[in-house]
N, C-alpha and C positions, 0 to 999 in steps of 0.2 A: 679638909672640907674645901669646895670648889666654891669660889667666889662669880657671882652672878654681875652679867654688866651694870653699869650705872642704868636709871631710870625704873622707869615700871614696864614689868613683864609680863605680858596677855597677849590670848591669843583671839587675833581681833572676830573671828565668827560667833565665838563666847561672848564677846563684849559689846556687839554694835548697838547699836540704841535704836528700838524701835517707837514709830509714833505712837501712841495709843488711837488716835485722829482717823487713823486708816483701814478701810476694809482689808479683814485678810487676804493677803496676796497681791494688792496693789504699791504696796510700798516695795516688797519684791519686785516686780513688772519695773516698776517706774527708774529702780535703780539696774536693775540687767539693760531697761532703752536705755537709757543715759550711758552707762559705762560702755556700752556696744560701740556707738557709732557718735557719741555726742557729748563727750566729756564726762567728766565726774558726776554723780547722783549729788553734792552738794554745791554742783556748779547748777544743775537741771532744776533743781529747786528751786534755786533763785529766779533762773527766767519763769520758771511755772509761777511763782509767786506774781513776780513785775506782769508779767502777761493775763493772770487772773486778776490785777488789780487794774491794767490798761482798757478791761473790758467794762469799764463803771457805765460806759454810757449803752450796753447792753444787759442791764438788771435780767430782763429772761437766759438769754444765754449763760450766765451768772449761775443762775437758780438752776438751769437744763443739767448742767455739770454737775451741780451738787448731789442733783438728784441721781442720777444717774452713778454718781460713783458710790452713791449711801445704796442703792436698789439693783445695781444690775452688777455681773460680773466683772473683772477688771475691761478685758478685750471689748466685752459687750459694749462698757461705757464709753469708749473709745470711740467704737465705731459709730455708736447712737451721734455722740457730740460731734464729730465731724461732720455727718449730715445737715447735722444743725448750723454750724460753723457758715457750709457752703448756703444755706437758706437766709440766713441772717445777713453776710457780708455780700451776698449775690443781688437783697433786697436794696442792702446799703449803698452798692455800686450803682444798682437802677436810678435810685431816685438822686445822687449824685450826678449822673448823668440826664436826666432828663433836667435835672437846673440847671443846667449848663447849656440848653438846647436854647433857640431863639423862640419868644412867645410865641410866634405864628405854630413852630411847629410842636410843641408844647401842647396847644390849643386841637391841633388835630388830634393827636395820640388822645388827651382827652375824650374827645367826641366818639376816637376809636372806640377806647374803653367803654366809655356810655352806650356805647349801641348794642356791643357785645357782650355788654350785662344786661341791656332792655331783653334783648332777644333771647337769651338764655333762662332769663326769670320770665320770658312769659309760656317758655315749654314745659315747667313744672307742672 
């Protein structure tokens, strides 16, 4: 009788663990991106974790993602929240920069804005 090595013997596609947490086929996806081009799926995890918790002070964006991986295809959700992404952090940058401007010019953009809402709201 042939003696087997030390440890425990499986063969890991039989054994991996899946979440239950996961639409079918994003837990797939999310480990092929990761092992591609970006390290291990439980290296990727973690930054996906630290990165959805770095997003506290975007509650909607939060919720956008949730939704989106509970409601739409893996690829779909993807693409949906990057849109989103660029909407959110594009807004973010604005008004970053616009506090940073001097009140005089502050004050015009302002006025910009107010004119170009008067005049638009009175062509409804």
């Amino acid at each position: 009788m042939a003696k087997k090595g030390k440890g425990t013997q499986y063969t890991p596609r039989e054994t991996q663990q899946r979440s239950y947490f996961l639409p079918p086929g994003l837990g797939d996806l999310f480990r092929a991106f990761c092992a591609a081009s970006h390290g291990g799926a439980s290296a990727g995890a973690r930054g996906a974790l630290v990165l959805f918790m770095a997003c506290d002070d975007y509650p909607a964006l939060r919720e956008r993602a949730i939704r989106a991986a509970d409601q739409l295809e893996p690829r779909a959700a993807v693409k949906d929240l990057k849109a989103k992404l660029l909407d959110v952090f594009g807004e973010a940058l604005m008004r970053q920069h616009i506090q940073s401007l001097p009140e005089k010019e502050k004050n015009a953009l302002l006025k910009q804005a107010l004119d170009r809402q008067g005049k638009s709201g009175g062509k409804r």
